[in-house]
N, C-alpha and C positions, 0 to 999 in steps of 0.2 A: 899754326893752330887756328886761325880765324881764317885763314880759308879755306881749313876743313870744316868750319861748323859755317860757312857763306858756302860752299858747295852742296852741303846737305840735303839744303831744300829744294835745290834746282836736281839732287839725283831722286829725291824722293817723288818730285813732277813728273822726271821722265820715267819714272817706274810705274806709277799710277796712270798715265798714260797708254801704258806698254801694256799696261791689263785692261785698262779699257778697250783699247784696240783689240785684244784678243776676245772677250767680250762679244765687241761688236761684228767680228767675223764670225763670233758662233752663231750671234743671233741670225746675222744676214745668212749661214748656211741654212740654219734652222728652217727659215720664213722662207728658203727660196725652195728646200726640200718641202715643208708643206704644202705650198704653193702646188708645183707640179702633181704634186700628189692629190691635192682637188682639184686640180684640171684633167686627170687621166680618171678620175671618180667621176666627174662631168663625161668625160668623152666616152666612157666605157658605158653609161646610163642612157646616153645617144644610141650609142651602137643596138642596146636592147631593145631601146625602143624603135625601131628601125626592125629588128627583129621579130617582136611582139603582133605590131602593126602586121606584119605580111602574115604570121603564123593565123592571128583572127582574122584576118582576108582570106586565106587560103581553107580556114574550117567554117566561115561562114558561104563562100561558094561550094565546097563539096555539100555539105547537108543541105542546100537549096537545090543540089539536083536529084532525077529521082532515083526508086529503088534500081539497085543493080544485082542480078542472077550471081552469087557464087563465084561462078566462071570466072562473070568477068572480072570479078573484085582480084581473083587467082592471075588473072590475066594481067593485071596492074602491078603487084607483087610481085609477078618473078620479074618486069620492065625498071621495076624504083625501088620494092621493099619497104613502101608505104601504103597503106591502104587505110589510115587514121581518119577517122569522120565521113568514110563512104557510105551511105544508105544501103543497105541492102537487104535484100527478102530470102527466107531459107524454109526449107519443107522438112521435117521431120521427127523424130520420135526420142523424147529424152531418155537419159540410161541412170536415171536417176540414184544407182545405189553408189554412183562415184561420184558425187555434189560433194563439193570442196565451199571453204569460207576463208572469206578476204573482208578483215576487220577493217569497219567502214564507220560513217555519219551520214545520216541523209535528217534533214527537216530538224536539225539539231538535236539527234536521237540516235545514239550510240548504237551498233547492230553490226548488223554481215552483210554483203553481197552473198548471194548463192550463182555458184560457178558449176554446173551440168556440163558434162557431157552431151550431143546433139547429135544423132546418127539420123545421114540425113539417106532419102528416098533412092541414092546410089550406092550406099554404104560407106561415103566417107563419113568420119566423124568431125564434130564442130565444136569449141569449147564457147559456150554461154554464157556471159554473166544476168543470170535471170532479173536480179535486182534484189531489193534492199528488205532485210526482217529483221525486227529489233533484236537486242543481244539477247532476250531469254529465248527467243524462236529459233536459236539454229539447231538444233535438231530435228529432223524431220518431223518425230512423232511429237512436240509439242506445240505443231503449228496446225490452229484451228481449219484448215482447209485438206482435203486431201492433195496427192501428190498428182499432175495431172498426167494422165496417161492417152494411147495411142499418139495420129499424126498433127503435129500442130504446125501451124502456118503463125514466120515468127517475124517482124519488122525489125532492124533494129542499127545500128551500126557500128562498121569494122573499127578494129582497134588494133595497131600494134604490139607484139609483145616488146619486152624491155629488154635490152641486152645486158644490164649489169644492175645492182642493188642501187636506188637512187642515193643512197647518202648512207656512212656511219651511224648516225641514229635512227635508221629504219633496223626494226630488229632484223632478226633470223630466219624466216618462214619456219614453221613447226609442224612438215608435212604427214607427220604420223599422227597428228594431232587434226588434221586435214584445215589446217589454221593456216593465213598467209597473210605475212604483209607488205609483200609486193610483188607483183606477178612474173614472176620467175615461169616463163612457159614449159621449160622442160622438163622441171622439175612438178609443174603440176600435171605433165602429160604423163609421168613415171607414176607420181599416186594415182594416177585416176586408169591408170595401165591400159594407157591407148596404145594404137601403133604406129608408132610415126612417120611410116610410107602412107599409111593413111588416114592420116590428120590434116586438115586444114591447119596453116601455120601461123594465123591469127586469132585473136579472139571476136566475140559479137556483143557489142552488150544490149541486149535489151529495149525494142522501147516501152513506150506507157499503154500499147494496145492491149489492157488487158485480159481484152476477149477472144486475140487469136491464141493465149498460155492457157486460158482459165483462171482461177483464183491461184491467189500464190503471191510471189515478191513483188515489190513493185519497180516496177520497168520505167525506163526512162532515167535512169540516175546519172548519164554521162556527164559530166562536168563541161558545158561550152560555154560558159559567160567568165574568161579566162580576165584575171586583174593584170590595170593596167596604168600602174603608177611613174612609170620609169619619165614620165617626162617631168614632176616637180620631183623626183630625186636627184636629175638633171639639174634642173632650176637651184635644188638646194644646195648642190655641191660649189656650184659655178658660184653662187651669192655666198655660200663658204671664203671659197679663194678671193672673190672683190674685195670681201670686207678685211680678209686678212691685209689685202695689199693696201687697203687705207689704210687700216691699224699699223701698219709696218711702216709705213710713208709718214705719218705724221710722228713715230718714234723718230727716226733718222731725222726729220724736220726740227723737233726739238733739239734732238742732240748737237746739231749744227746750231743751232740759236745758240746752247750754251756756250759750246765752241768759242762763239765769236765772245 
């Protein structure tokens, strides 16, 4: 009988023991799974920034060079299937009764781009995004300027279309609606019923010259001062994982004090 009740307390040690142990292997799985987990948050914030850096090299040397003919933009297109931020000059006459709207912000003022058709001096056509009219102006007739007509000489530059929807929360485009909110090219070549052996396969957007359009949107909207934070989400991630692995280091440290 007394050394069942002198056993006790040494089985009750080794039991409490036995879950502290188990314990301290969840933690140390825990802290080493988080651990790598903000070091691959560090590495992958590297990598974009790495990416980023060359994407704004790479759109700040094309728009520093000059305008380029059509052609040769066509020219570069069918070599890469890029032609994003080439300068380029076009001649011709918009078809204004297939202007489409791509819900936009410009100057913190909720509105449209207008997207023209552009038939240009050989009869290919070109899709334009002319530029930005606040949301009560996308109708034509409720925009204080007329429509401008015959050949206009237009500066502006090339843009790629998108190959897929950017994300689940971008809506639906609402093509009957001639509404878009995101440039789905062939589906805005279908509403605007070009033909697409002769379509230029890109778009143009615009610039802010707006004496060779006349009155109308305002040109110049492209987006090139592209953000570029990836290097303190880097920073943050990395000082994430340091601080866990001292938090983690002085847990085990105490634990072994008490240990002893």
């Amino acid at each position: 009988m007394n050394k069942v009740a002198d056993d006790a307390p040494t089985l009750k040690n080794a039991g409490a023991k036995q879950a502290s142990r188990r314990v301290g292997l969840l933690f140390f799985v825990f802290v080493a799974l988080a651990f790598v987990a903000l070091l691959l948050l560090g590495n992958w914030q590297v990598s974009r920034l790495e990416w980023k850096e060359q994407l704004i090299s790479m759109i700040d040397s094309r728009m520093e060079q000059p305008d380029i003919s059509i052609d040769d933009a066509l020219t570069q297109w069918k070599k890469t299937g890029d032609v994003d931020y080439l300068p380029v000059s076009v001649r011709g006459t918009f078809i204004h009764q297939s202007e489409q709207h791509y819900l936009a912000t410009h100057g913190g003022q909720s509105g449209w781009y207008v997207y023209t058709p552009l038939r240009l001096d050989d009869g290919r056509v070109l899709i334009v995004n002319r530029g930005f009219v606040p949301y009560s102006l996308k109708e034509p007739s409720s925009r204080p300027w007329p429509a401008v007509e015959g050949i206009v000489n237009l500066d502006g530059l090339a843009r790629n279309p998108l190959n897929e929807k950017p994300g689940w929360v971008v809506p639906d485009n609402a093509p009957d609606d001639r509404i878009w909110y995101w440039k789905d090219f062939a589906s805005m070549r279908d509403a605007m019923a070009l033909d697409a052996d002769n379509l230029v396969p890109f778009f143009v957007d615009a610039g802010d010259g707006d004496t060779n359009v006349g009155k109308g949107p305002i040109g110049g909207v492209t987006r090139v001062e592209l953000p570029n934070r990836h290097l303190q989400y880097a920073v943050t991630w990395y000082g994430l994982a340091g601080a866990l692995f001292v938090v983690a280091g002085f847990f085990v440290w105490r634990s072994y004090r008490r240990s002893d």
